[in-house]
C-alpha positions in Angstrom: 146.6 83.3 93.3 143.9 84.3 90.7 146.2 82.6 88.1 147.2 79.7 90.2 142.9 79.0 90.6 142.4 79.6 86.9 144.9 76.7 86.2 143.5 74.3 88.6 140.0 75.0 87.2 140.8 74.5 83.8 143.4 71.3 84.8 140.5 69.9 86.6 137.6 70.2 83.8 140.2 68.7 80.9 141.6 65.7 82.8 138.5 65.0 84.8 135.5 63.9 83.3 133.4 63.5 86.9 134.2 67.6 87.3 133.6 68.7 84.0 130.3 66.6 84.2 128.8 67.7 87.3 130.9 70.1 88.8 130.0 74.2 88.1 132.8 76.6 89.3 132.9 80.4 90.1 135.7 82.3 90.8 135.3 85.5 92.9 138.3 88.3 92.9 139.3 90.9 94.7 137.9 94.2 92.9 140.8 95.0 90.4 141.8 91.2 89.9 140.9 89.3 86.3 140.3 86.1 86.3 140.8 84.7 82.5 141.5 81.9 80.5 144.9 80.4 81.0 147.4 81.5 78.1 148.9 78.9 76.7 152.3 79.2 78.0 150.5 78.7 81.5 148.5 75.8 80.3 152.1 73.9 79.2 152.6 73.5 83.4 150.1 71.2 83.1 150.5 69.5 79.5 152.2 66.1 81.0 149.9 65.2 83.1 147.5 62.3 82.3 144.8 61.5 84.6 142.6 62.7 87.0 144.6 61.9 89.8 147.4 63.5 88.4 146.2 67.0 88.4 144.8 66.6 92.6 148.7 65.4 93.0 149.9 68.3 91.5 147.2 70.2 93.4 148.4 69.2 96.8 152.2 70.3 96.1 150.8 73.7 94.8 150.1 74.8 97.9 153.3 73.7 99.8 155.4 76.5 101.0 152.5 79.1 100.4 150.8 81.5 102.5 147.1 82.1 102.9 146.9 85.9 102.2 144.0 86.1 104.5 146.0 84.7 107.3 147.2 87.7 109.5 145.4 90.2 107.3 142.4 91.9 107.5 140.8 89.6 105.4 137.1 88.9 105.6 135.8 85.8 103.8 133.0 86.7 101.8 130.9 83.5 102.9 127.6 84.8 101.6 128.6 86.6 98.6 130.0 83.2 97.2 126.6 81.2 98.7 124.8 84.2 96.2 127.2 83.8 93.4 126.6 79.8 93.6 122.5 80.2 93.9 122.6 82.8 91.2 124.6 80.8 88.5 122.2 77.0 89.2 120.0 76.3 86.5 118.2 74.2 88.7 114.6 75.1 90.2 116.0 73.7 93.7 119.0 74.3 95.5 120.8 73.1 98.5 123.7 75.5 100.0 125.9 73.3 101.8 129.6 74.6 103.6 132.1 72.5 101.6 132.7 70.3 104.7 129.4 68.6 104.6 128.1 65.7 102.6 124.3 65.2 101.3 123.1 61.2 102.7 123.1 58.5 98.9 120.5 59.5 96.4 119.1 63.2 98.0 119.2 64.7 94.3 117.3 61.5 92.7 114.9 61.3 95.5 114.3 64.6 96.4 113.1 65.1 92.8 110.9 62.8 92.8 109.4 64.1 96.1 108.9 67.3 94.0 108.0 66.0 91.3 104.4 65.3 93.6 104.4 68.2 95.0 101.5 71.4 93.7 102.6 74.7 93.9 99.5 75.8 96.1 100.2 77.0 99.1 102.5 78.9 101.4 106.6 78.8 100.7 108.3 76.3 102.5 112.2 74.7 102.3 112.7 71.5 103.5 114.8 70.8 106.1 117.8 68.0 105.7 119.1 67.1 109.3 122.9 67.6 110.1 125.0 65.6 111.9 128.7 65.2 112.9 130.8 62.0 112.4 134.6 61.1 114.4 137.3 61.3 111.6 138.2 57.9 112.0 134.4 56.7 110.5 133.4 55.8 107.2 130.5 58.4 106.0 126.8 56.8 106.4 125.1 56.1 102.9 121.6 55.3 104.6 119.7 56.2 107.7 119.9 52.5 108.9 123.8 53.3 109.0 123.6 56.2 110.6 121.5 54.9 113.3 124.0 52.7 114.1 127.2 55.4 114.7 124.6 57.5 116.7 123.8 54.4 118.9 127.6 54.0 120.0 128.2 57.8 120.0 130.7 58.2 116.9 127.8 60.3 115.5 125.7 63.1 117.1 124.0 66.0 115.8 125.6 69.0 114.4 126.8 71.7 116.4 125.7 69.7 119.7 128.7 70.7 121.9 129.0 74.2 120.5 126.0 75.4 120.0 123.2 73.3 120.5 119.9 75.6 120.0 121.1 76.6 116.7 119.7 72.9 115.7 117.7 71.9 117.9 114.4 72.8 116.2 115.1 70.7 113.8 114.2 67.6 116.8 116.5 65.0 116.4 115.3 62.9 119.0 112.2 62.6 116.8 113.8 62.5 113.7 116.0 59.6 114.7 112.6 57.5 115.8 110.8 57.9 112.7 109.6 54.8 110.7 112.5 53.4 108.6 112.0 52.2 104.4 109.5 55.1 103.1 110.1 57.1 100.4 112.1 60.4 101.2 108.5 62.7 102.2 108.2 65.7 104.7 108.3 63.8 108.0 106.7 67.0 110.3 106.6 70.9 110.1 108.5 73.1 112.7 108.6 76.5 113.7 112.0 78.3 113.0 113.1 79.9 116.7 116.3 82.0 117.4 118.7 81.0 116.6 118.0 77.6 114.1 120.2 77.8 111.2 118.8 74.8 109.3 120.4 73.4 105.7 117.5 72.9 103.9 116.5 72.7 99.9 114.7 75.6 98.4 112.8 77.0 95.5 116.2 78.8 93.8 113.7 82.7 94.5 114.4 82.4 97.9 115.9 85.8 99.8 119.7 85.9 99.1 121.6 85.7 102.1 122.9 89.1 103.1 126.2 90.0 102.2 127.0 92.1 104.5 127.9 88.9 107.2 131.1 87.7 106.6 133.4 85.5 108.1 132.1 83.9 111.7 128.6 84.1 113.0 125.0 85.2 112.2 125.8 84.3 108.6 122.9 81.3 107.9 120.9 82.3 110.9 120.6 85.7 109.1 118.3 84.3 106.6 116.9 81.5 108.1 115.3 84.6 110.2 114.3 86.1 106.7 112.9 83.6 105.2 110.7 83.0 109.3 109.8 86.5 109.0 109.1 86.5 105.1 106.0 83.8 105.7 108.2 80.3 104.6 107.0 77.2 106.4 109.9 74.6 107.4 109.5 71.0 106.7 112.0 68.3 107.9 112.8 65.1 105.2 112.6 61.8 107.0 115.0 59.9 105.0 118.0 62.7 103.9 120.6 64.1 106.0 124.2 65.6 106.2 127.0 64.8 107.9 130.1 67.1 108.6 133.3 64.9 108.9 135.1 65.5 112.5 133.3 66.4 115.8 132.8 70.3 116.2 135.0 71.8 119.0 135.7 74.9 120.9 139.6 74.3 120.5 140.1 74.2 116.5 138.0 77.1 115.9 140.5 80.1 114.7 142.0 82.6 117.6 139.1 85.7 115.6 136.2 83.6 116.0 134.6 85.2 118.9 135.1 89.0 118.0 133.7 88.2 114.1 130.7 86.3 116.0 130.3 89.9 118.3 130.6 92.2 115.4 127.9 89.9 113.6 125.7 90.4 116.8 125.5 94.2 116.6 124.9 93.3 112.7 122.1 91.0 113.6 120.5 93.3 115.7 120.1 96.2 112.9 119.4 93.4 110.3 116.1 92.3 112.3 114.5 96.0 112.2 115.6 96.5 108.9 113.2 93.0 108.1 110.2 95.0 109.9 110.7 97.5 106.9 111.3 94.9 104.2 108.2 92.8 105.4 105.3 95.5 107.2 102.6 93.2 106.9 104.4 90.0 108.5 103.9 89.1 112.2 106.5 87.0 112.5 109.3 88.4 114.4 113.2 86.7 115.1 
């Protein structure tokens, strides 16, 4: 599998000039695998292809007929080890860790900069907060709030998590973030108070705590270091004109059979993590 991902990586950054442009990728192994540039007589596989849409073609039959090695194994995915390994390789100052099933509203990047851009560096730490939402399948993404207003006012759009877990957003008050005044700028629309158990997706200075590695697979993963950064002293700011939308509605019945003995194990985990932050930060009042 190691080979198989160094092939598609380099297939993807020769034939496809949007991915070599804007697209960074890290591979993580398994200790004892090496990941290293294709010889040639692997590269030939994918010498007759021509374009772009070629190589995700070729992509899709790749995995026909083969077997997830985590699936039945005592694999656990490293979920914050590869948000590290992401953060750690950006050039950039800022940084938004997303899951790779949600999508940033048009223009964030372009506008966000230029919101920092006016922004001093007095002050206490803050991220800013970009709202998530979930969309039905059978709906075309939003580009603009004024089309996301819309889905959410004939339900095929509703904040994230809102069936499964709804205080792990709702600090981030949607009902007052949907009401705000439309056509401004992207700016900080209002300051919150991070709560247990808020796991925002937010846009950060890139020396914000890394998100402890030792959470893996379901549960306690984000809201681990959300509760960092609470008890560290950060402020959290909501954007009025960014969000992100996750494509499907969130359900009880397509999570995997594991899910809730990961999310227990992750408890306990929590638990220990939150004294081990009255260590880390003695002078901080804040608590999780």
């Amino acid at each position: 599998e190691v080979r198989l991902a160094t092939l598609m990586l380099y297939a993807l950054g020769t034939l496809c000039g949007p991915v070599r442009q804007l697209v960074r990728a890290h591979l993580v192994c398994h200790s004892g695998d090496l990941a290293a540039f294709p010889e040639l007589e692997d590269r030939a596989e994918f010498a007759r292809l021509k374009a772009c849409g070629d190589v995700f073609a070729k992509l899709a039959r790749a995995g026909v007929g083969r077997r997830n090695y985590a699936l039945g194994a005592n694999a656990s995915y490293p979920n914050n080890l590869l948000r590290n390994v992401a953060r750690g390789a950006a050039t950039g100052h800022y940084t938004l860790v997303l899951d790779v099933d949600m999508l940033p509203s048009e223009g964030l990047r372009e506008a966000f900069l230029a919101l920092a851009a006016t922004l001093g560096a007095e002050g206490p730490p803050g991220v800013f907060v970009v709202p998530a939402f979930e969309i039905r399948h059978t709906r075309r993404l939003p580009g603009a709030k004024t089309e996301l207003l819309q889905l959410y006012q004939v339900g095929e759009i509703r904040p994230f998590y809102e069936e499964l877990c709804p205080r792990c957003q709702a600090p981030t008050n949607y009902s007052r973030w949907l009401n705000l005044p439309l056509g401004s700028p992207l700016n900080t629309a209002y300051a919150v108070e991070w709560r247990d158990p808020w796991e925002p997706f937010y846009i950060s200075a890139n020396s914000v705590p890394p998100y402890d590695e030792r959470f893996k697979q379901y549960g306690f993963n984000r809201i681990s270091q959300a509760c960092e950064l609470h008890v560290a002293g950060y402020s959290f700011s909501v954007l009025n004109n960014a969000f992100l939308v996750h494509k499907g509605f969130k359900v009880p019945s397509e999570f995997h059979a594991q899910k809730d003995a990961e999310n227990q194990r992750n408890k306990v985990l929590f638990r220990q993590f939150k004294q081990e932050l009255k260590l880390k930060y003695p002078g901080s009042l804040r608590r999780c």
